[in-house]
C-alpha positions in Angstrom: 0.0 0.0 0.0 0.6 3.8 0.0 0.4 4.2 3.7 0.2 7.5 3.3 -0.2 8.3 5.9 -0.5 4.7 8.2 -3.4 4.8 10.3 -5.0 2.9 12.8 -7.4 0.7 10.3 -4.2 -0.3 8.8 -2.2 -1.5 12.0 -6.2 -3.1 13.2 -6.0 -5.0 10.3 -3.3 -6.7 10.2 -3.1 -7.1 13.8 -6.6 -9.4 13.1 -5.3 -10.9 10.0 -1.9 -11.7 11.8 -3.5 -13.4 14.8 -6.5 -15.4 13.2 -3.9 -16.8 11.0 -1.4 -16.9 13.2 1.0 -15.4 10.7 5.0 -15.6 11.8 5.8 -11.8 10.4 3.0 -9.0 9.1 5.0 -7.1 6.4 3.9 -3.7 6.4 5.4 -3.1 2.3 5.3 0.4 0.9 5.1 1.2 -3.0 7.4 3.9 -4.6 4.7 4.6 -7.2 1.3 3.1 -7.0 0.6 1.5 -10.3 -3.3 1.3 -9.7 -3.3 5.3 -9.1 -2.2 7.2 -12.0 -1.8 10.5 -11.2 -1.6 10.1 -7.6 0.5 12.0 -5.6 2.4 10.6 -2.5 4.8 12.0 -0.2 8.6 11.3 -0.2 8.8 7.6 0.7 11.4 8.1 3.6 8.7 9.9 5.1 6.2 7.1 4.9 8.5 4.3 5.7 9.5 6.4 9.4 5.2 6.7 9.7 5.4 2.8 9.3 8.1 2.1 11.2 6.8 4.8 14.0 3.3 3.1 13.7 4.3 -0.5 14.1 7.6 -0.1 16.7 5.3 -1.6 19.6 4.1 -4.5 17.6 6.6 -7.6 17.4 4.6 -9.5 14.5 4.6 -6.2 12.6 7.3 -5.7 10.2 8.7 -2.8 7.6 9.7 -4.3 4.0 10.7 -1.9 1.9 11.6 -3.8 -0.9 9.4 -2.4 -3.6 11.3 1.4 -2.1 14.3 0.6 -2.7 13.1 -0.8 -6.1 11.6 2.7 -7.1 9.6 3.4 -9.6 6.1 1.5 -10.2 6.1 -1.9 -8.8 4.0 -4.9 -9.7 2.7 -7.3 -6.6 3.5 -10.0 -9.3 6.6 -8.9 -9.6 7.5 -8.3 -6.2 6.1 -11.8 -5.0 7.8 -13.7 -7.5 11.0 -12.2 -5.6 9.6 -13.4 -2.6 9.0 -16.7 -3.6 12.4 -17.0 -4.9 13.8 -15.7 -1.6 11.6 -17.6 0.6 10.4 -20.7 -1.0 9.8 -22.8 2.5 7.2 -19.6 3.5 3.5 -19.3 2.3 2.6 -15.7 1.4 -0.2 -14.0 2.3 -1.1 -10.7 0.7 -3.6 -8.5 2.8 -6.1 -6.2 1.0 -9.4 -4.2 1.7 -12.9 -5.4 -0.2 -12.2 -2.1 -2.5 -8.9 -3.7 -3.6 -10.3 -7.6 -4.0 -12.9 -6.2 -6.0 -10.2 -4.3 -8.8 -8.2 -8.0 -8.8 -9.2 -8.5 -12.4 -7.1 -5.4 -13.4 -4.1 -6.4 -11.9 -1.5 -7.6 -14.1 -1.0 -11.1 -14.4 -3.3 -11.9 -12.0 -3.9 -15.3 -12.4 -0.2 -15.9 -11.8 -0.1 -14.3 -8.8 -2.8 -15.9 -7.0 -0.5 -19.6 -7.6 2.1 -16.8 -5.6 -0.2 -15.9 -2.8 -2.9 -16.3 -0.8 -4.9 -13.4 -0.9 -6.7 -12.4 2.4 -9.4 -10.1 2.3 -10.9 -8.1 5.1 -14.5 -5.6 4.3 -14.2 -2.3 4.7 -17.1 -0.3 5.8 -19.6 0.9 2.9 -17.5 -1.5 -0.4 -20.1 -3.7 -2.6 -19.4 -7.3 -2.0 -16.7 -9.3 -3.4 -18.3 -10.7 -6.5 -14.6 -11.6 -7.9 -13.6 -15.0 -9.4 -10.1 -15.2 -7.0 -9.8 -17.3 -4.2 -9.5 -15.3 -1.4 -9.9 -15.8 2.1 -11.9 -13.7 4.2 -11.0 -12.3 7.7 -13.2 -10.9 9.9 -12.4 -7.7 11.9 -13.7 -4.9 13.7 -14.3 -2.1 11.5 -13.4 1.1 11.3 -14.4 3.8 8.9 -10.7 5.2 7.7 -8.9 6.5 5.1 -5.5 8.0 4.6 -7.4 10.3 2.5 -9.6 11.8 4.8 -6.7 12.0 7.3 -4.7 13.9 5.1 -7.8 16.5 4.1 -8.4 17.0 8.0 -4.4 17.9 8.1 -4.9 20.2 5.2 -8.1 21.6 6.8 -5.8 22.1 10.1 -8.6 19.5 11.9 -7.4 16.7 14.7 -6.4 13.4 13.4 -5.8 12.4 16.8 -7.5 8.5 17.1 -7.3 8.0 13.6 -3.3 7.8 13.4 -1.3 6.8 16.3 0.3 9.3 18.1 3.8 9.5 17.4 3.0 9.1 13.7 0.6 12.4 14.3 3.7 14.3 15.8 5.7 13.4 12.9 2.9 14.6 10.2 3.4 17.6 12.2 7.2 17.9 12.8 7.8 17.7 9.2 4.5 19.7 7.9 2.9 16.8 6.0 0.1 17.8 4.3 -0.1 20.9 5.0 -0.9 23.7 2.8 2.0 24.9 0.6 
């Protein structure tokens, strides 16, 4: 994802995912450039790697990778996972996404190689349609909360509290380093 910024919808997540499946690692994985968003504008990706790695430092299944950083550029999850797989052939991958993601699977490229990668685990998000998709995923259920990176960074332009929605020392960091702020 973009995480930009990481809020707490992200971390509640995978903190459900992590512990239903009792996952070894949760790999929070940034994208240099999404692929799915043309047009879309993120911050510098140092500063989204410290919100993650602010976000998650209390958490020992949570983990930053920021393989598809260092990459740069646009990044493919096929691409990336086949990596992974290569890298890690004794693990079992798991790939996390929202009910607005699992629904847009058909777009991705190559998709029906990467679900012979992965195992895609899918968690609703509060207002999405269904999943009426023809991918195997597998879903999780979790406490829901209405978020959106989004919306956090509109109430930072708007100069409103985010407090809640982010954890705190990622909130003092939006604010140390003026994210999202008017220019």
């Amino acid at each position: 994802g973009t995480f930009n910024p990481p809020h707490l919808g992200h971390l509640l997540m995978a903190e459900q995912v992590g512990n239903q499946l009792e996952l070894d690692e949760v790999w929070f994985m940034p994208t240099a450039k999404p692929p799915h968003a043309p047009g879309k504008t993120t911050i510098a990706s140092q500063h989204r790697v410290q919100m993650i790695q602010l976000a998650i430092e209390n958490n020992p299944l949570f983990k930053v990778q920021p393989y598809e950083i260092h990459r740069g550029g646009v990044n493919y999850t096929v691409d990336t996972m086949r990596h992974f797989v290569e890298t890690y052939p004794e693990s079992d991958f798991y790939f996390i996404i929202g009910s607005d993601s699992a629904n847009d699977l058909s777009t991705w490229k190559q998709i029906d190689e990467l679900v012979q990668l992965v195992q895609f685990v899918g968690v609703r998000r509060p207002g999405e349609f269904p999943y009426q998709g023809q991918y195997p995923i597998l879903w999780v259920d979790s406490p829901l909360i209405e978020l959106s990176s989004t919306e956090i960074r509109l109430r930072v332009y708007l100069e409103q509290s985010i407090r809640y929605q982010v954890p705190s020392k990622v909130e003092a960091y939006i604010q140390k380093h003026k994210l999202y702020e008017m220019d």
